[in-house]
C-alpha positions as CSV (number, residue, x, y, z in Angstrom):
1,X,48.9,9.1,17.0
2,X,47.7,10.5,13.8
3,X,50.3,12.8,11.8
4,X,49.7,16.6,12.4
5,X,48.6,17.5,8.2
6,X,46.5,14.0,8.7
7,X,44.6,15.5,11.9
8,X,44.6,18.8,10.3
9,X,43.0,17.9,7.1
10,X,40.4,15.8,9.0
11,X,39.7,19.2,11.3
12,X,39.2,20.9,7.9
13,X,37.0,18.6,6.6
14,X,34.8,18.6,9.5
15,X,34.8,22.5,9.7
16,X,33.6,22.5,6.0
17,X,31.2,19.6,6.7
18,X,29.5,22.2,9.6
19,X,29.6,25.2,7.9
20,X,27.5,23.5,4.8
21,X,25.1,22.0,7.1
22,X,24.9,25.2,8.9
23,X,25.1,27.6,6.2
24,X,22.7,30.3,7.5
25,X,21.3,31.3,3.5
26,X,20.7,27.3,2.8
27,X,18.8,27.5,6.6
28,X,16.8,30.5,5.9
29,X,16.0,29.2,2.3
30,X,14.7,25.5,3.4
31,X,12.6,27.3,6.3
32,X,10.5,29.0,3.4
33,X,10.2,25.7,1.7
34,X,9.1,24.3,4.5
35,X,6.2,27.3,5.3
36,X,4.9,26.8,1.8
37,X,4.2,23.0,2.1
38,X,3.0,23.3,5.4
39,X,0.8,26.9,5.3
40,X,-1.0,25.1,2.3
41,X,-1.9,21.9,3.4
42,X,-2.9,23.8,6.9
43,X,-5.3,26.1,4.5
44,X,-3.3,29.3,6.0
45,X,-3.9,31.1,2.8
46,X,-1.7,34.5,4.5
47,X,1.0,32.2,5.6
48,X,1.6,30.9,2.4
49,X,1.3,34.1,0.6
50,X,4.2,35.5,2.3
51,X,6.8,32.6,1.1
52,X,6.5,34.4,-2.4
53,X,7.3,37.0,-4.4
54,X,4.0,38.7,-5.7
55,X,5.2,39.0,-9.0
56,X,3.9,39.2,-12.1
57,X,7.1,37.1,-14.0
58,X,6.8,34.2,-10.9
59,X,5.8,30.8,-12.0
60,X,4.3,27.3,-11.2
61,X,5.3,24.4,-13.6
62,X,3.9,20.8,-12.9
63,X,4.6,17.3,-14.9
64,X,3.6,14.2,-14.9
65,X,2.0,11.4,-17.4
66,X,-1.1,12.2,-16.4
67,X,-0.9,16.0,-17.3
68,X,1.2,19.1,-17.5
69,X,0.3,22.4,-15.7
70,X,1.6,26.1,-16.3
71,X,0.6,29.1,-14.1
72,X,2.1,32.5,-14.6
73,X,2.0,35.8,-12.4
74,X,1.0,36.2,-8.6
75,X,-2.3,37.4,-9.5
76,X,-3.2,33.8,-11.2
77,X,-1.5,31.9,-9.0
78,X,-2.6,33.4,-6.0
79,X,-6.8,33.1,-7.2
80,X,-6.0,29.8,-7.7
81,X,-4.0,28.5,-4.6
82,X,-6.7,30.4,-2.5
83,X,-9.4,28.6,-3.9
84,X,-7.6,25.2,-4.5
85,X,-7.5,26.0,-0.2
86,X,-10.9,26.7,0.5
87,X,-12.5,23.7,-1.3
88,X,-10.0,20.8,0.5
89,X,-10.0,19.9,3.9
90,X,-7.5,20.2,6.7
91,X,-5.0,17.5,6.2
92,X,-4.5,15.5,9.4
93,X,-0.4,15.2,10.3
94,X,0.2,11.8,9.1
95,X,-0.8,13.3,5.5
96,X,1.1,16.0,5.4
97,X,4.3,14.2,6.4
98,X,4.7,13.0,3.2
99,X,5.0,16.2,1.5
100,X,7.5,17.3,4.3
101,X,9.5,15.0,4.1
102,X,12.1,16.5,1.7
103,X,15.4,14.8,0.8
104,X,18.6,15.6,-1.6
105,X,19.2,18.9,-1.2
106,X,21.1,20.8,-3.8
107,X,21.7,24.9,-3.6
108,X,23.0,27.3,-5.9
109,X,23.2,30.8,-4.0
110,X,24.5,33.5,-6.0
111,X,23.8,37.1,-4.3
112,X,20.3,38.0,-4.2
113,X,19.3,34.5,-6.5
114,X,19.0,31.1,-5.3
115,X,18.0,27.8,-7.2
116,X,17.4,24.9,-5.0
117,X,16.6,21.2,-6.1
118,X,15.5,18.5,-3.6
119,X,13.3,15.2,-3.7
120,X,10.0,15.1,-2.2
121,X,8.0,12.3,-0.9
122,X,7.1,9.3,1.8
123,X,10.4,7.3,0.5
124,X,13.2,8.2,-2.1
125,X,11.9,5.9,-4.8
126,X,8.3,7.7,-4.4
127,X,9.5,10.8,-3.8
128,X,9.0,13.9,-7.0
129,X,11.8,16.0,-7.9
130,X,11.1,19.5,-7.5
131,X,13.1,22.7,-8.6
132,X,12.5,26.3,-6.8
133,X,14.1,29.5,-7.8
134,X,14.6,32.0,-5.3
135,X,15.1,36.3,-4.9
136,X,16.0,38.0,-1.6
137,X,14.0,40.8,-1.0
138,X,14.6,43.4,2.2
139,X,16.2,40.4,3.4
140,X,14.0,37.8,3.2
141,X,13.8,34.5,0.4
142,X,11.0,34.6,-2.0
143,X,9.9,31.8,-3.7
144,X,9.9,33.3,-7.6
145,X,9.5,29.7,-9.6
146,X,8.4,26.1,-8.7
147,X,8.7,22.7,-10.8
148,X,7.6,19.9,-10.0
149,X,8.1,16.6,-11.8
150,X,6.5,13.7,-11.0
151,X,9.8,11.3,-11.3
152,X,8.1,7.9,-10.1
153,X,5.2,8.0,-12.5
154,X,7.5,8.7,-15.4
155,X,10.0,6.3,-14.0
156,X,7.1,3.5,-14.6
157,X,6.7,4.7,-17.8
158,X,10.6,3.8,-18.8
159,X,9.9,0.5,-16.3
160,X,7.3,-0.3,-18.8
161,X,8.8,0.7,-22.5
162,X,12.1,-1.3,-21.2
163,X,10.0,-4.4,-20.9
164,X,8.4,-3.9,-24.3
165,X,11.9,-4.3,-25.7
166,X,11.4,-7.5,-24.8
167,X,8.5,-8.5,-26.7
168,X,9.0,-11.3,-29.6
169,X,10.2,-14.7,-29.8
170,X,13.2,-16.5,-27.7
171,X,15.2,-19.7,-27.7
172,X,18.0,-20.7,-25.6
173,X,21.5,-20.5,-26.8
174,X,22.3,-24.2,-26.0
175,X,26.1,-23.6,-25.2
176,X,25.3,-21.0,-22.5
177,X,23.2,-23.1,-19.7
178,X,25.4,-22.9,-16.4
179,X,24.1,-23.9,-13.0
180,X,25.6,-24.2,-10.0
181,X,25.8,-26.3,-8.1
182,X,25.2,-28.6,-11.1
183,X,22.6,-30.6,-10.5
184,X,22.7,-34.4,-9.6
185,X,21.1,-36.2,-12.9
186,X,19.1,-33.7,-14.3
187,X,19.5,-32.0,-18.1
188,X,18.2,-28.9,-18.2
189,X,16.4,-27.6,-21.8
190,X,14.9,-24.4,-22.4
191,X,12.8,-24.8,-25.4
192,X,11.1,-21.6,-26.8
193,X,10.2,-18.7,-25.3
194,X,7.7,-15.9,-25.9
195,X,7.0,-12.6,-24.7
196,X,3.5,-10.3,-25.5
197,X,1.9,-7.5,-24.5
198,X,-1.8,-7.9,-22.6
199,X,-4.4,-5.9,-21.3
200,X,-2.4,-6.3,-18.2
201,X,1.3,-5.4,-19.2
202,X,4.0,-7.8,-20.3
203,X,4.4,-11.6,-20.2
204,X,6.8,-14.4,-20.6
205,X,5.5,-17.5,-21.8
206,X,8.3,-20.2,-21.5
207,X,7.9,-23.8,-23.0
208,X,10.9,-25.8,-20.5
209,X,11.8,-29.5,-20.3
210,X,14.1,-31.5,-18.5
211,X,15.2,-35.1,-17.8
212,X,15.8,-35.8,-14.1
213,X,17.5,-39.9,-13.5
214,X,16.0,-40.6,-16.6
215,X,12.4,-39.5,-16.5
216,X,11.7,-36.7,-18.9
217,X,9.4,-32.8,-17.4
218,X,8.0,-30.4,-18.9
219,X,6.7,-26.8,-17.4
220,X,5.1,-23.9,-19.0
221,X,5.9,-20.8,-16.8
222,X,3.9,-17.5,-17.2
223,X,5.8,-14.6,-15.9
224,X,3.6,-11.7,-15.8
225,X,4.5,-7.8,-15.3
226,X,1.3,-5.9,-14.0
227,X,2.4,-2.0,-13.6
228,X,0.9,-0.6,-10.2
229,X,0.0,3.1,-11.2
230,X,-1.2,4.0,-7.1
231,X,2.2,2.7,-6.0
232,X,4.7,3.2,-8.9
233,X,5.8,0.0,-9.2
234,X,5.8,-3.7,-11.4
235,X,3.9,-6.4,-9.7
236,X,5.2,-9.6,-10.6
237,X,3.2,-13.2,-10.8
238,X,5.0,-16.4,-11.8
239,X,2.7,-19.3,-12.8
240,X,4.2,-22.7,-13.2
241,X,2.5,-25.2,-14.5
242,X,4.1,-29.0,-14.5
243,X,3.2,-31.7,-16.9
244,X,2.1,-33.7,-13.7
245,X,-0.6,-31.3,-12.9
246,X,0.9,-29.4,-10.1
247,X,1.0,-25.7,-10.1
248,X,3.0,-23.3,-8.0
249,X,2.6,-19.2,-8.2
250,X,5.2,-17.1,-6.6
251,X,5.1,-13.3,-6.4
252,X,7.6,-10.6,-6.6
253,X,8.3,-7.1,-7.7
254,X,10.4,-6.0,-10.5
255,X,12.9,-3.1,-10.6
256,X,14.4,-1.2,-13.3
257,X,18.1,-0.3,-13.4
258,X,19.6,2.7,-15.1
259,X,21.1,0.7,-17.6
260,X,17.7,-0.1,-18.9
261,X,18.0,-3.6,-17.2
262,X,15.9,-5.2,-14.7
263,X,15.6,-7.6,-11.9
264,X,12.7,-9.6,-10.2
265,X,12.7,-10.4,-6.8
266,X,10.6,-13.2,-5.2
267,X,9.9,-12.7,-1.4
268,X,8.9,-15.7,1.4
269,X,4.8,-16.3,1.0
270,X,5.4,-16.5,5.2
271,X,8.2,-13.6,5.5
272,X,8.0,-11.1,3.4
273,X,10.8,-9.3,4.2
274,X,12.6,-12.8,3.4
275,X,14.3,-12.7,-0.2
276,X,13.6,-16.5,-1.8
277,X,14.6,-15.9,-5.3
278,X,16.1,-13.4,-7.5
279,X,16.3,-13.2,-11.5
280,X,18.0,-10.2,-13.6
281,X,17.4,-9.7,-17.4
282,X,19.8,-7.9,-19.4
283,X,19.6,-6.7,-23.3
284,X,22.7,-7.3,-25.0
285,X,24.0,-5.5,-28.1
286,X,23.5,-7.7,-30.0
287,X,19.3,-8.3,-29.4
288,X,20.2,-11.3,-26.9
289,X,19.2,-11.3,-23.3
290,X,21.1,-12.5,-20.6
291,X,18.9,-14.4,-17.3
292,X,20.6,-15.0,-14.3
293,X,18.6,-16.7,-11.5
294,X,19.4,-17.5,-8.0
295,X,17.6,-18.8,-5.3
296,X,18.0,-18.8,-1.5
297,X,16.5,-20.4,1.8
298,X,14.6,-19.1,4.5
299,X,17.8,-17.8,6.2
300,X,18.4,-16.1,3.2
301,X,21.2,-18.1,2.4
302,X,22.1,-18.6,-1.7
303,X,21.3,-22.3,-2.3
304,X,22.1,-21.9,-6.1
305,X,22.4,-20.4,-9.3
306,X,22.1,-20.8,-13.1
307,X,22.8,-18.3,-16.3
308,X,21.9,-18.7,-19.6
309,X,21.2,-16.5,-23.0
310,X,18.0,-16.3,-25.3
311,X,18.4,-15.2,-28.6
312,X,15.5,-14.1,-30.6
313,X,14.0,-16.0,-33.5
């Protein structure tokens, strides 16, 4: 049996827990968020209308790459969310969902005032972060201020000037090949190493040769980093092309970390849920970049590994 403090702390904990996930002001505030998503993409122009304040100082912001949007005052942003209604159609369900689909709360209720943040979209990494500011008037929230930034799109952008970083001339530091399990007769070289910017995006262009039981290879592999502006993400193709002719093309994604790093994964070409190879670029301090690559079976099981650092020339 528990201690009595132990079992009452854990009762206390759970009675906090509740009374934040019940909070009746938090309730009553997400049940006006909810009415504005859905009254608009219902066209249910009255509906809507009554999740606001109709205000004069009430406000609309929107960003995103692509644009930036201010509207001030209920009488402009009324005019424009009743016509913005009557010239779309009536969203089926499965559309809507996304936009209802709201994650991350975060509240701030002080008297009559609430700000509340949250995520909005089909999955976390999609979703836009959005800000609302909140009055209570004869008892009811009021939505006085909306912002909406488009986090994914911007979060391409950054994808995208992180790989430019990149861009220049490389050559392996000789001391700092590891593999492992070291391989059985075979000398691994990394020549040179370029990377560019192309109509495309970015791409590394690697010059590599190795001896395996005496019989010297050579490969050039293209690494390419297409940005996918519809899904918000990097596309990745790697070409290799051997000196006896053969070619083999494998294709991946690649995901940014928030220390500006990133890391490519290579999924099965028969199960794509099936992660075959994996490869994480870091920028040092000093200008070099650090590769680690492993690779895996079809059970997902790590087969092996190797490290090295390119330093630019």
């Amino acid at each position: 049996m528990k201690p009595l403090h132990l079992l009452l702390i854990g009762f206390s904990i759970c009675l906090s827990a509740t009374a934040q996930k019940n909070n009746p002001e938090q309730e009553a505030i997400k049940k006006v968020i909810d009415q504005e998503t859905r009254s608009f993409f219902e066209k249910k122009y009255d509906k809507w209308a009554e999740t606001w304040a109709h205000d004069s100082s009430i406000f609309i912001v929107r960003a995103s790459p692509s644009g930036y949007t201010q509207m001030v005052g209920w009488n402009s942003i009324s005019e424009n969310y009743k016509q913005t209604m009557q010239n779309f159609p009536v969203f089926t369900e499965d559309q809507i969902a996304p936009y209802m689909n709201k994650m991350n709360y975060h509240y701030s209720i002080n008297g009559n005032i609430a700000t509340v943040s949250f995520k909005e979209g089909k999955t976390e990494k999609e979703a836009n972060d959005e800000t609302r500011v909140f009055v209570k008037q004869n008892g009811a929230w009021k939505t006085l201020g909306m912002t909406v930034i488009s986090s994914a799109n911007y979060n391409l952008i950054n994808s995208l000037a992180t790989l430019k970083a990149f861009v220049g001339n490389w050559k392996l530091d000789s001391n700092s090949f590891k593999e492992e399990p070291a391989s059985n007769g075979q000398t691994n070289q990394l020549a040179t190493s370029y990377v560019r910017e192309t109509g495309n995006g970015i791409e590394f262009v690697t010059n590599r040769s190795f001896t395996s039981n005496g019989q010297p290879y050579s490969i050039i592999e293209t690494e390419q980093f297409i940005p996918d502006y519809n899904k918000n993400e990097i596309k990745y193709i790697d070409i290799n092309k051997y000196s006896s002719g053969e070619t083999y093309t494998q294709l991946g994604k690649a995901q940014m970390n928030a220390n500006g790093n990133f890391t490519v994964t290579i999924m099965d070409d028969d199960k794509p849920t099936v992660k075959r190879g994996e490869t994480e670029f870091a920028l040092q301090k000093d200008g070099a970049i650090a590769v680690k690559n492993r690779w895996y079976d079809k059970d997902s099981k790590q087969l092996g590994a190797n490290s090295f650092m390119l330093k630019r020339l």
